[in-house]
C-alpha positions as CSV (number, residue, x, y, z in Angstrom):
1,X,16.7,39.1,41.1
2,X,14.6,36.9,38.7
3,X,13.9,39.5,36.5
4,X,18.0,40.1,36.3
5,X,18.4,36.7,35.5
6,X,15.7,36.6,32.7
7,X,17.4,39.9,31.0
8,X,21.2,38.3,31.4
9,X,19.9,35.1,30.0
10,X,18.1,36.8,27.3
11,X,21.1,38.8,26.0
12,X,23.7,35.6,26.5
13,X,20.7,34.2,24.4
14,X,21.0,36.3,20.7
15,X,24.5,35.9,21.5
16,X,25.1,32.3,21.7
17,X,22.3,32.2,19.0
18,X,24.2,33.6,16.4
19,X,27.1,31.1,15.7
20,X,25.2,27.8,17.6
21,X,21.9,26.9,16.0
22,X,20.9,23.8,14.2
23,X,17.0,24.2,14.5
24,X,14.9,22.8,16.7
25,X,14.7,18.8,17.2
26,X,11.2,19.3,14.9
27,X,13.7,20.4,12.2
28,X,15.7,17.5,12.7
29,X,13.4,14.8,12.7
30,X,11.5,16.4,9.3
31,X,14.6,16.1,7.5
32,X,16.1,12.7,9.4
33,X,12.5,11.2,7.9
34,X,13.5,12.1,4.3
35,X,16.4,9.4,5.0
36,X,14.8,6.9,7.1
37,X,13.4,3.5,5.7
38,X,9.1,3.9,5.9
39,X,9.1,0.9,8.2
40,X,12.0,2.3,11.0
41,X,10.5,3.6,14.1
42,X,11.9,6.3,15.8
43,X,13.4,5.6,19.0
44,X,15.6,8.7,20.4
45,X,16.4,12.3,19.0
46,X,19.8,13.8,21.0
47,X,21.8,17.2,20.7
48,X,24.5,18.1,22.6
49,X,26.2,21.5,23.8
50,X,22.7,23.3,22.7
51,X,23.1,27.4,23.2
52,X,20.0,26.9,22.9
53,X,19.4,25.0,20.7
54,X,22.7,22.5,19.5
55,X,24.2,22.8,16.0
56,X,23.2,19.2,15.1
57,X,21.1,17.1,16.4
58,X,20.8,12.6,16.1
59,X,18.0,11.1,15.2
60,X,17.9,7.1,15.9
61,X,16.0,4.6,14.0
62,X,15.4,1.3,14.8
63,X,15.3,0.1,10.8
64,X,14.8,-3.9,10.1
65,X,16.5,-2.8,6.7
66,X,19.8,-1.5,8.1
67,X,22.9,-3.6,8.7
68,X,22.8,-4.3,12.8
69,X,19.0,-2.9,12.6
70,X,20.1,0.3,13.4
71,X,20.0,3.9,11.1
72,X,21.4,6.7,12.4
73,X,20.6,10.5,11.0
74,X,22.9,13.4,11.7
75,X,20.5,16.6,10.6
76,X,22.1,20.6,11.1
77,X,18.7,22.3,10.1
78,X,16.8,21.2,7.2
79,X,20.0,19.6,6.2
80,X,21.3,15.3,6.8
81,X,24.6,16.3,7.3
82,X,25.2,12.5,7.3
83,X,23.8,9.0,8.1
84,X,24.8,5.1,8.8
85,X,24.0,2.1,10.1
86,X,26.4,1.3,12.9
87,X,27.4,-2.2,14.1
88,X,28.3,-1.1,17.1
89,X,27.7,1.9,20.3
90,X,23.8,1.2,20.0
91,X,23.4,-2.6,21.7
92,X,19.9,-2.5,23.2
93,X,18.7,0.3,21.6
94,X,16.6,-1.4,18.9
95,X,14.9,-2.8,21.8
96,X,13.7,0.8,23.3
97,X,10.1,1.5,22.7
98,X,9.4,3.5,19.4
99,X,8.2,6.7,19.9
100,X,4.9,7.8,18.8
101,X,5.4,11.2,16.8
102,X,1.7,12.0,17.1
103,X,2.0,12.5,21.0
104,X,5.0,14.7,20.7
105,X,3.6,18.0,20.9
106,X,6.6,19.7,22.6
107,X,9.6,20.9,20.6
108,X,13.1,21.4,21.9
109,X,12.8,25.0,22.2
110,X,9.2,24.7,24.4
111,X,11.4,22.0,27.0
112,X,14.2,24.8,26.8
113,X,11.8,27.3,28.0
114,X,10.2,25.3,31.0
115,X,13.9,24.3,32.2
116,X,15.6,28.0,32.1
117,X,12.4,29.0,34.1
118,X,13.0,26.6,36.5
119,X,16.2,27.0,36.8
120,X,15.8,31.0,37.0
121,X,13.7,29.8,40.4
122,X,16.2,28.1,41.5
123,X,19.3,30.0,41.0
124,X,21.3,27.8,38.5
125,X,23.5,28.9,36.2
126,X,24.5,26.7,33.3
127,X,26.0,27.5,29.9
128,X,24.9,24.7,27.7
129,X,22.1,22.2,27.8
130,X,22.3,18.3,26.3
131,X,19.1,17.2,25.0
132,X,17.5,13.6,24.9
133,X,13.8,12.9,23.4
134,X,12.4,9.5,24.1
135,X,9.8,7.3,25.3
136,X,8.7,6.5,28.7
137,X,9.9,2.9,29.2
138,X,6.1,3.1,31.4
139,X,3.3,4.0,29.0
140,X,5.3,4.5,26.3
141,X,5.0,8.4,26.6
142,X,7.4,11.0,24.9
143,X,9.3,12.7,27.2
144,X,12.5,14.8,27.1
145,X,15.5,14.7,29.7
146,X,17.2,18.0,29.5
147,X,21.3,17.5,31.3
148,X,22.2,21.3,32.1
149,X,25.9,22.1,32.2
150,X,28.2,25.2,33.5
151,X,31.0,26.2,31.2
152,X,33.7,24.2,32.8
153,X,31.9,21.2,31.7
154,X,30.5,20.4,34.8
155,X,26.8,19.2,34.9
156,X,24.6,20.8,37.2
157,X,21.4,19.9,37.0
158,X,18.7,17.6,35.2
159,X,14.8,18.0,34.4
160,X,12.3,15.5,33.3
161,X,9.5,17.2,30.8
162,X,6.5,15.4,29.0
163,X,6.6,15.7,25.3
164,X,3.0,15.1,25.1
165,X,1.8,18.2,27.2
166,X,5.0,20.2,28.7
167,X,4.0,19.2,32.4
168,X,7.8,18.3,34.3
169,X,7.7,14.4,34.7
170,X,10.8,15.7,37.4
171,X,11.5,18.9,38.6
172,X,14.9,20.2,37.8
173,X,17.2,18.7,40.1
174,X,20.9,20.2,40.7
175,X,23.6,17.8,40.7
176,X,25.8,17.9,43.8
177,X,29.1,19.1,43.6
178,X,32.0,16.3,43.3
179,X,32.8,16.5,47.5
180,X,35.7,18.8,47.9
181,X,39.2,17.3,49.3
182,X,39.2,17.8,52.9
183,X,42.9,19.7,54.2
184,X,44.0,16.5,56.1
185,X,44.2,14.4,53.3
186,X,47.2,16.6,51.7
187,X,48.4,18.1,54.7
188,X,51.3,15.6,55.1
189,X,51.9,14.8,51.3
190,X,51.5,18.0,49.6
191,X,54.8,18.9,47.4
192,X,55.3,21.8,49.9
193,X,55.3,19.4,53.0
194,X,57.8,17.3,51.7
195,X,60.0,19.6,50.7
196,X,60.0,21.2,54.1
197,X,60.2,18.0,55.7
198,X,63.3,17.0,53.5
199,X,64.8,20.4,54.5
200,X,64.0,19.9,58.0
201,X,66.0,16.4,58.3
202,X,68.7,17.0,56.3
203,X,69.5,20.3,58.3
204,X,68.9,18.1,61.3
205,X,71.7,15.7,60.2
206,X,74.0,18.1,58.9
207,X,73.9,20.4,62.3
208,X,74.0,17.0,64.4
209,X,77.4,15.9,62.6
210,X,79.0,19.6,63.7
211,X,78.3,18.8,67.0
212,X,79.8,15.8,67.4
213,X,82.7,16.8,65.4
214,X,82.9,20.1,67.9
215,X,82.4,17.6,71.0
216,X,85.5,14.8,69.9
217,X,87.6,17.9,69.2
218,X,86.8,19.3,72.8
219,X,86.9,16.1,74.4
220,X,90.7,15.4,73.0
221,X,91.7,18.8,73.8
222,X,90.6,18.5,77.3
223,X,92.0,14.7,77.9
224,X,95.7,16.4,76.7
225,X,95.4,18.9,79.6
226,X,94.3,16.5,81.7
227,X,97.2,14.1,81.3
228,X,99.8,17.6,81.5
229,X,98.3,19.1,84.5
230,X,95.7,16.9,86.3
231,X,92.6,18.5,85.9
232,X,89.8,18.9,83.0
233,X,88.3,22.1,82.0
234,X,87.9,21.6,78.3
235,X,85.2,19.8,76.7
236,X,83.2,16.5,78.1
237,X,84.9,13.7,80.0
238,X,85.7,10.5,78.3
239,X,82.6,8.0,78.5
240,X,85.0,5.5,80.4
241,X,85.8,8.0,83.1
242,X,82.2,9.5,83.7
């Protein structure tokens, strides 16, 4: 079964390769650098929807020289596809310990490998991965968080790698399922149910108003014969004679 999965994901692989590849995040931060201030310290590198690998990827600076102390790099390849220094979105982050580009020895692709193995062993399918590089807030330590995702959007699982030697910091972990809506709950207000129940009382109402219109018809038919001949066989007795 393993051996399926590893073919399947291999062809879905060239595939997805074709049309979604920015490079890997070593790419990206070689060309975000070219932009970057000599005294900003990096503090994250993100890509989202990677198939692998994403089509851009964000590096963060923490840069004394930029407006709100903040420089962000958008790289596609060997490309800056564009950069600023935001004001806002990033409160904190110039706070996040720097991280140390001579203990990253782990590209994107290498944490991609270690997580579709892992998730090959465990039977999870996903579509897209979201990658995060950053340092440990303990130690200091690169590491990467890898979110993986199914193609309705849904994330189902998360893995912890070092950056520094490719050992998993936490195993991939698969997100539970959003807890399904238990029959009860829409058993009485589903559309379907009200409908029905809407029928069901006004063809109550309606067949109850025959009847008594079908009873006061009888009822004065048989008090006639009554007064004529003495005796009742038509319809109910009036209430003031039973």
């Amino acid at each position: 079964m393993a051996k399926f999965l590893t073919l399947a994901f291999g062809l879905w692989l060239v595939a997805a390769s074709a049309w979604a590849d920015g490079g890997t995040a070593y790419l990206a931060l070689k060309a975000a650098q070219k932009g970057a201030d000599g005294s900003a310290s990096l503090i994250a590198v993100t890509g989202e929807r990677g198939a692998p690998q994403p089509q851009e990827w964000k590096v963060i600076f923490s840069d004394p020289a930029a407006r709100g102390g903040i420089r962000e790099i958008v790289t596609s390849g060997d490309v800056i596809v564009s950069q600023r220094t935001p004001l806002k979105g990033y409160t904190g982050v110039g706070s996040e310990p720097a991280i140390a580009l001579t203990r990253v020895n782990l590209d994107s692709d290498g944490a991609f490998e270690i997580a579709n193995k892992q998730a090959i062993a465990r039977k999870i399918g996903f579509s897209w991965v979201d990658y995060t590089l950053r340092a440990n807030a303990v130690g200091g330590a690169p590491m990467w968080i890898l979110r993986l995702y199914d193609s309705m959007g849904i994330r189902v699982g998360v893995i912890q790698i070092s950056a520094e030697n490719g050992s998993l910091i936490m195993p991939l972990e698969a997100s539970e399922p959003p807890p399904a809506e238990s029959a009860e709950q829409f058993s009485d207000t589903s559309p379907g149910k009200e409908i029905e129940g809407v029928i069901g009382r006004v063809g109550g109402t309606v067949e109850g108003v025959a009847n008594a219109v079908k009873d006061t018809t009888l009822r004065t038919v048989g008090t006639v014969q009554e007064f004529f001949t003495g005796e009742r066989t038509i319809g109910p007795k009036d209430e003031d004679d039973q």
